[in-house]
C-alpha positions as CSV (number, residue, x, y, z in Angstrom):
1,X,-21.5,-6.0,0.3
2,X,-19.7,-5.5,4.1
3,X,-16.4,-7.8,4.0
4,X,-14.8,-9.3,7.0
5,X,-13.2,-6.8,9.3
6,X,-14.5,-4.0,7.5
7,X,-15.8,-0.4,8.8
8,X,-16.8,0.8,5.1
9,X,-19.4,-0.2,3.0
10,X,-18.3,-1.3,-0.3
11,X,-19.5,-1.9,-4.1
12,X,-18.9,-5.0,-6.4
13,X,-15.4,-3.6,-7.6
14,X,-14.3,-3.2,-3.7
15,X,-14.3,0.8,-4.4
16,X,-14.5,1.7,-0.5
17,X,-16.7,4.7,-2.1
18,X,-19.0,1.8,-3.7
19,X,-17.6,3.3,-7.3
20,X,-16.3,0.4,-9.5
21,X,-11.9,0.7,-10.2
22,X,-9.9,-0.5,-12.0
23,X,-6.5,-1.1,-10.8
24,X,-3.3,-1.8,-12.7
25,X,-2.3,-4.7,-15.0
26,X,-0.3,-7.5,-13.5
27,X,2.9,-6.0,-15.3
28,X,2.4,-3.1,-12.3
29,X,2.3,-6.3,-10.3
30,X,5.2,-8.3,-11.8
31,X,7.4,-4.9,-11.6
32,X,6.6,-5.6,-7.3
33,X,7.0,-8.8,-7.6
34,X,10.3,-9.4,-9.8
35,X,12.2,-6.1,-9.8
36,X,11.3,-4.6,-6.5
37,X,10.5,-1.3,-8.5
38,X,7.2,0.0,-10.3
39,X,8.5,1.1,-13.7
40,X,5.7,0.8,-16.1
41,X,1.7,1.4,-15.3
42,X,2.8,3.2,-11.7
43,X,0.9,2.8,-9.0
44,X,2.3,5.4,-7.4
45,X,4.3,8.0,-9.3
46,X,6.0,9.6,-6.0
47,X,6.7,6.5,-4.9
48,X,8.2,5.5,-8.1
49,X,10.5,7.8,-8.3
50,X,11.5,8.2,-4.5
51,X,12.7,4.2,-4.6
52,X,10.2,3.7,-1.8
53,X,11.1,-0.3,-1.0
54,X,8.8,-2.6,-3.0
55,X,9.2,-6.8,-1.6
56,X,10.8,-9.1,-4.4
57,X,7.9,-11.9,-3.1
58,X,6.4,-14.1,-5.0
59,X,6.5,-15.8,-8.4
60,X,10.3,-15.6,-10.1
61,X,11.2,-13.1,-13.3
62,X,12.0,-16.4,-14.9
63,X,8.0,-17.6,-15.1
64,X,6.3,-15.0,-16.2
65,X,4.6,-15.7,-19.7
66,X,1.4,-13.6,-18.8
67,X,0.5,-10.8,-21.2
68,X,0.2,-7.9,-18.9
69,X,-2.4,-6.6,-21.4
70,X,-4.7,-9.4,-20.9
71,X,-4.2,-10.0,-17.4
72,X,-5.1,-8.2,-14.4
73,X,-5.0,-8.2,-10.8
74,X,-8.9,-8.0,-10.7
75,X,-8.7,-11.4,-12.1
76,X,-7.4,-13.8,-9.3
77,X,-6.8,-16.6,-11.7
78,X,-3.3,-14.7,-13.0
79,X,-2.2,-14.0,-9.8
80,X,-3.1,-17.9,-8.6
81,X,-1.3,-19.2,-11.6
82,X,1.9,-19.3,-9.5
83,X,0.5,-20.1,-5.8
84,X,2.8,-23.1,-5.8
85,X,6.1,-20.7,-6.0
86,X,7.3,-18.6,-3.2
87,X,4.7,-17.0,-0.6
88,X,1.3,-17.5,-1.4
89,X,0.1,-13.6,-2.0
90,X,-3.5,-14.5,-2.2
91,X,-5.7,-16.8,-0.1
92,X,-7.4,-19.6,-1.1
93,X,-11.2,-18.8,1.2
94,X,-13.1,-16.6,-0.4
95,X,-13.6,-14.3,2.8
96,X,-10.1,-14.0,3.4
97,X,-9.5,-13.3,-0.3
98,X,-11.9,-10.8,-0.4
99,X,-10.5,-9.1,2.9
100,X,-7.3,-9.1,0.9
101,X,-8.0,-7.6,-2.6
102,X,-10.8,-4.9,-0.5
103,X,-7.0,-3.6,1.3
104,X,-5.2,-3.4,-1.8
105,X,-8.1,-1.1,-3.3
106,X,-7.7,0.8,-0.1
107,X,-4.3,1.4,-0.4
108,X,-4.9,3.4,-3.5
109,X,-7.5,6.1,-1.1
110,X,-4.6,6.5,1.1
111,X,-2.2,7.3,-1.3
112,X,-4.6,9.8,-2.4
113,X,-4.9,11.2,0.5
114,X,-0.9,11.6,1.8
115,X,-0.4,13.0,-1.7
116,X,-3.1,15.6,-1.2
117,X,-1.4,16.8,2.2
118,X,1.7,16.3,1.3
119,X,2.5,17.9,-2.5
120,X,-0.4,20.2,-1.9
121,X,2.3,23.1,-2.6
122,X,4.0,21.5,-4.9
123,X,0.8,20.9,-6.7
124,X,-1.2,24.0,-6.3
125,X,0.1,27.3,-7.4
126,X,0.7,30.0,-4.6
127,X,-2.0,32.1,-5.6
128,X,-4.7,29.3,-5.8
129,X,-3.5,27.9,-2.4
130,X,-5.9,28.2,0.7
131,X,-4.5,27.5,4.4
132,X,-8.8,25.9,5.1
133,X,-8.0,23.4,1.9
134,X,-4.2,22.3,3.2
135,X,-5.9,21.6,7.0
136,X,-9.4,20.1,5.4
137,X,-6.6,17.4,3.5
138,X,-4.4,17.3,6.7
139,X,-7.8,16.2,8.9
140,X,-8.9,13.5,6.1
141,X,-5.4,12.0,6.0
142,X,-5.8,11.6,9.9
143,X,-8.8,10.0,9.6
144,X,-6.9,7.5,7.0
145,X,-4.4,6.3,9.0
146,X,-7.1,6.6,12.0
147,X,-8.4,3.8,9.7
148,X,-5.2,2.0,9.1
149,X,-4.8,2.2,12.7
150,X,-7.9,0.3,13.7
151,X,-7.1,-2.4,11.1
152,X,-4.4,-3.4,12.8
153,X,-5.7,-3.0,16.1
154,X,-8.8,-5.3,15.0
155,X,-5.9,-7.8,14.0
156,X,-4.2,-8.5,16.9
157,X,-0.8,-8.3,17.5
158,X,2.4,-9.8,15.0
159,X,-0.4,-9.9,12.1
160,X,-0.5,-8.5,8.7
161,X,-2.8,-6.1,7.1
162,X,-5.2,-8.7,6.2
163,X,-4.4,-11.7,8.4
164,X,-2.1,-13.5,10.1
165,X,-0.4,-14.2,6.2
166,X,1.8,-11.7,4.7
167,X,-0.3,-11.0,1.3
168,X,-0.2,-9.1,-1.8
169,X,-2.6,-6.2,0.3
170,X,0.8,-6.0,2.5
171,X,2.9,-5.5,-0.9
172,X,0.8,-2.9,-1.7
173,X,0.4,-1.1,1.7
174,X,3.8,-1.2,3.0
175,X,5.5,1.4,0.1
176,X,3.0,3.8,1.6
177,X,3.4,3.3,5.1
178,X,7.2,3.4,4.3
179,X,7.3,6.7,2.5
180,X,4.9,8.1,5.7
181,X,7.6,7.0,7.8
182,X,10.2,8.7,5.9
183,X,7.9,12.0,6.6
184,X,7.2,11.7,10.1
185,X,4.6,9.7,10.8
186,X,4.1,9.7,14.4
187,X,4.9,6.3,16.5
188,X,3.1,7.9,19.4
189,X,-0.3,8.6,17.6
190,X,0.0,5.3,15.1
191,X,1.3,2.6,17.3
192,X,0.5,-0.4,15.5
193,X,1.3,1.2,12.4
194,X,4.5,2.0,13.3
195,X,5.0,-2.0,15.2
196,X,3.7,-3.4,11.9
197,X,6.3,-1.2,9.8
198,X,9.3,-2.2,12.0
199,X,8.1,-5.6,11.7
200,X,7.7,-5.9,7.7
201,X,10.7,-3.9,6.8
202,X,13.0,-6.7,8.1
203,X,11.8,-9.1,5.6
204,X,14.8,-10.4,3.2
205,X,13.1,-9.0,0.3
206,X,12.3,-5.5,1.6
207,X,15.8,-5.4,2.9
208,X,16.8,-6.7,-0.3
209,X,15.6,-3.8,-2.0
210,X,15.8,-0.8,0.7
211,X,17.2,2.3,-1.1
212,X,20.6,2.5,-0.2
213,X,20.3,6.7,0.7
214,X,17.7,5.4,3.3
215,X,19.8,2.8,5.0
216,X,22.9,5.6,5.4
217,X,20.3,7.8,6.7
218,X,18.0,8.3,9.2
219,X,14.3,10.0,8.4
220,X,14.3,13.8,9.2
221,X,11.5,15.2,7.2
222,X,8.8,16.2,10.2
223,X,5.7,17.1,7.8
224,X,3.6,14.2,8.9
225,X,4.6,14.4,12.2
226,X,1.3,16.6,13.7
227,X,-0.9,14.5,11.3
């Protein structure tokens, strides 16, 4: 099935590849959600353990009986459960909805994809490491944010990843973005990448939880800055 606002085909588990996934349980979420960190079930280990800013939006620590076994985000009842408190995170209409939860399954090629350019020497050995691979990964992380790009476009201008509504697809997008940020990532080639990022980062509960290192510094890393 094509989604709304969508340039990729995709299968009945929202894999953009048409390949069903399965993404993390809701205590992934809840570690978003409550603590500004992922500790548990990471979504994204680099991430993790960079303090890249995660938004403290949503339900409170304090009403969270859900067993994170049992419950996941593929199942839109758990999340629903506490629409009523704080920022709704996902949309009632089923096309909006759907827009929404095909992002946050998107979020998860990218991060694929800035990992594969960016730790590819960290990851590959020195004698197993090919200059075609590194610019083959560099090209299909262009074409990602390429993507990103045109989302936003598509969108118009002061809206969100998947609307006009700050969602749980924005949650899940902005850690990236953030961390490309951190490396480089050009204003000049990504413009409404890099107007949505100066517009989300100013939100109370990304401020509230902005790595202190970051805030006495300014980015200087340039590898993403060619990309």
């Amino acid at each position: 099935e094509k989604f709304p606002g969508s340039e990729r085909k995709c299968g009945a588990a929202f894999g953009r590849n048409g390949i069903s996934k399965t993404i993390p349980s809701l205590q992934s979420s809840g570690d978003i959600l409550f603590s500004g960190r992922i500790k548990r079930k990471c979504l994204s280990r680099s991430t993790a353990s960079l303090n890249v800013p995660l938004p403290q939006e949503g339900v409170s620590k304090s009403h969270h009986p859900l067993d994170p076994d049992r419950c996941t985000l593929g199942r839109p009842e758990c999340l629903n459960q506490f629409k009523s408190q704080g920022n709704q995170l996902i949309p009632d209409g089923p096309a909006e909805q759907s827009l929404v939860y095909q992002r946050m399954f998107e979020v998860v090629t990218l991060h694929q994809k800035m990992a594969d350019f960016l730790f590819y020497n960290w990851r590959v050995p020195e004698p197993e490491r090919h200059d075609t691979a590194l610019a083959r990964n560099k090209s299909m992380l262009s074409s990602e944010f390429k993507l990103w790009e045109g989302y936003l476009c598509k969108m118009g201008p002061q809206s969100y990843i998947a609307g006009r509504n700050f969602t749980m697809a924005d949650i899940m997008l902005f850690p990236h973005l953030a961390f490309c940020v951190r490396f480089g990532l050009s204003q000049k080639r990504y413009p409404n990448l890099l107007d949505y990022y100066n517009r989300v980062k100013e939100r109370p509960s990304i401020q509230a939880t902005w790595p202190p290192h970051w805030k006495e510094s300014p980015p200087t890393m340039d590898s993403l800055k060619e990309v």
